[in-house]
C-alpha positions in Angstrom: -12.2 1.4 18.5 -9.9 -1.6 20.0 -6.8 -2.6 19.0 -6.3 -6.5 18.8 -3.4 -8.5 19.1 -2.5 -11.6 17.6 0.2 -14.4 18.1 0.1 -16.8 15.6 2.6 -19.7 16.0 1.8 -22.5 13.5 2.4 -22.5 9.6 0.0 -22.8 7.1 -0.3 -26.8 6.1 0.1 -28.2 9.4 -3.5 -26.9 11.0 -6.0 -24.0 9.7 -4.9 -21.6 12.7 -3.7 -19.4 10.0 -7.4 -19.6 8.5 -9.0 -18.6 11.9 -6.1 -15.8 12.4 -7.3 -14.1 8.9 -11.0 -15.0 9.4 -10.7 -13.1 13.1 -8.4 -10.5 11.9 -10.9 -9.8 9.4 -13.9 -9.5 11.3 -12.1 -7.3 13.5 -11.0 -4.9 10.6 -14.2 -4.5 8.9 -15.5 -4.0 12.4 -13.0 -0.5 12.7 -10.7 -2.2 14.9 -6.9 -2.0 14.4 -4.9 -5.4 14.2 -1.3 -6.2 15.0 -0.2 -9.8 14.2 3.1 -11.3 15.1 4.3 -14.3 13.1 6.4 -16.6 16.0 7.7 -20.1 15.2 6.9 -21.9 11.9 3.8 -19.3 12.0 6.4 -16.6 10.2 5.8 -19.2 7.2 2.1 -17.9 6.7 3.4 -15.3 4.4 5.7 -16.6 1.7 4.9 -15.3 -1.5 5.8 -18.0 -3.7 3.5 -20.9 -1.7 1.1 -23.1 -3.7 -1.0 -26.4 -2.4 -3.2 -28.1 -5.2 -6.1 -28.5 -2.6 -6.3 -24.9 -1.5 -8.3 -22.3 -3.9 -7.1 -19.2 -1.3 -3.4 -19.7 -0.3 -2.7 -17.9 3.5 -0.5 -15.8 1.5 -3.2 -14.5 -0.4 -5.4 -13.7 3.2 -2.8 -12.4 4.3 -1.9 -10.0 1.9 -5.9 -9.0 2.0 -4.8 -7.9 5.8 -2.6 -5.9 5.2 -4.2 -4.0 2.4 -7.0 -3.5 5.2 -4.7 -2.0 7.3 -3.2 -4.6 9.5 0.3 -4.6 10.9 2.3 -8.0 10.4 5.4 -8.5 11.6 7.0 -11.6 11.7 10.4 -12.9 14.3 13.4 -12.6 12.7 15.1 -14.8 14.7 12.4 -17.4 13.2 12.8 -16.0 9.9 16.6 -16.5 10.0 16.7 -19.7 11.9 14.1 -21.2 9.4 16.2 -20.1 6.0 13.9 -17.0 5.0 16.7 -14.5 4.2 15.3 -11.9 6.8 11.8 -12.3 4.9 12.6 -11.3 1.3 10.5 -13.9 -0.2 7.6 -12.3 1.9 4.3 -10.8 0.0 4.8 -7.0 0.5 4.0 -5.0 3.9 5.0 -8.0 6.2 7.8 -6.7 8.4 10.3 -8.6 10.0 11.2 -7.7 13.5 11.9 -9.2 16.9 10.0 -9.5 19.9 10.6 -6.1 21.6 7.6 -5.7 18.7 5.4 -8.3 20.2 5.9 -7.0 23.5 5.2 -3.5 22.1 2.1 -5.5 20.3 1.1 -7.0 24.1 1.3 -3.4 25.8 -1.4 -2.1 23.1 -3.5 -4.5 22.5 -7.1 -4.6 24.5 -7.0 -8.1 23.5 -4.5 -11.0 22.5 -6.0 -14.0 20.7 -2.9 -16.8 20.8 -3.1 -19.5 18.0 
C-alpha cells in the first residue's frame, strides 16, 4: 500500500481544510494506506483537546483523534506550538506528537503523495 502525506496549515474555525484533511485521511486509511500528517501554522490548533463550537456536532479534535486510533501519525510544529501558547502540545488529545520539521521532511521523503491544505 502507499503512504500519504499531509500538510495541513489552517486551524479549525477559520475554513473546513481540517474537515477535508480527516475526510481524505480517512479514505486513505480504510483503503490500507498509511498516513502521516503534519500540523504547520495555526493548523497545529486542529487538535486541542478542550475545543468546543455550538454549531459543530463533530469537533476536529474528535476526527482527529478517530485518525489516530486508525493508525495515523500526527505530528504537529513545535515551533508553532510554542510560538502560538500551546505549552509544547500538552493540551493535545493523546497520540499527537509534537516535533519539528526535520519530521515533515522525513514525512516528504516517504510519502508517494503530499496533499497540501
Amino acid at each position: 500500500m502507499a503512504t500519504l502525506g499531509m500538510l495541513l496549515t489552517l486551524g479549525p474555525f477559520q475554513f473546513e481544510n481540517w474537515d477535508t484533511a480527516a475526510s481524505i485521511a480517512e479514505a486513505a486509511l480504510d483503503k490500507g494506506h498509511e498516513v502521516r500528517m503534519f500540523l504547520y501554522l495555526d493548523g497545529v490548533y486542529n487538535p486541542i483537546k478542550h475545543q468546543t463550537f455550538p454549531d459543530l456536532s463533530v469537533m476536529p479534535k474528535d476526527r482527529f483523534a478517530a485518525l489516530v486510533e486508525k493508525g495515523a501519525t500526527i505530528i504537529a510544529c513545535g515551533v508553532c506550538v510554542n510560538a502560538r501558547g500551546l505549552e509544547k502540545g500538552k493540551d493535545y488529545i493523546d497520540g499527537v506528537k509534537v516535533g519539528g520539521l526535520p519530521d515533515f521532511a522525513e514525512i516528504i521523503g516517504e510519502a508517494d503523495a503530499l496533499i497540501t491544505l
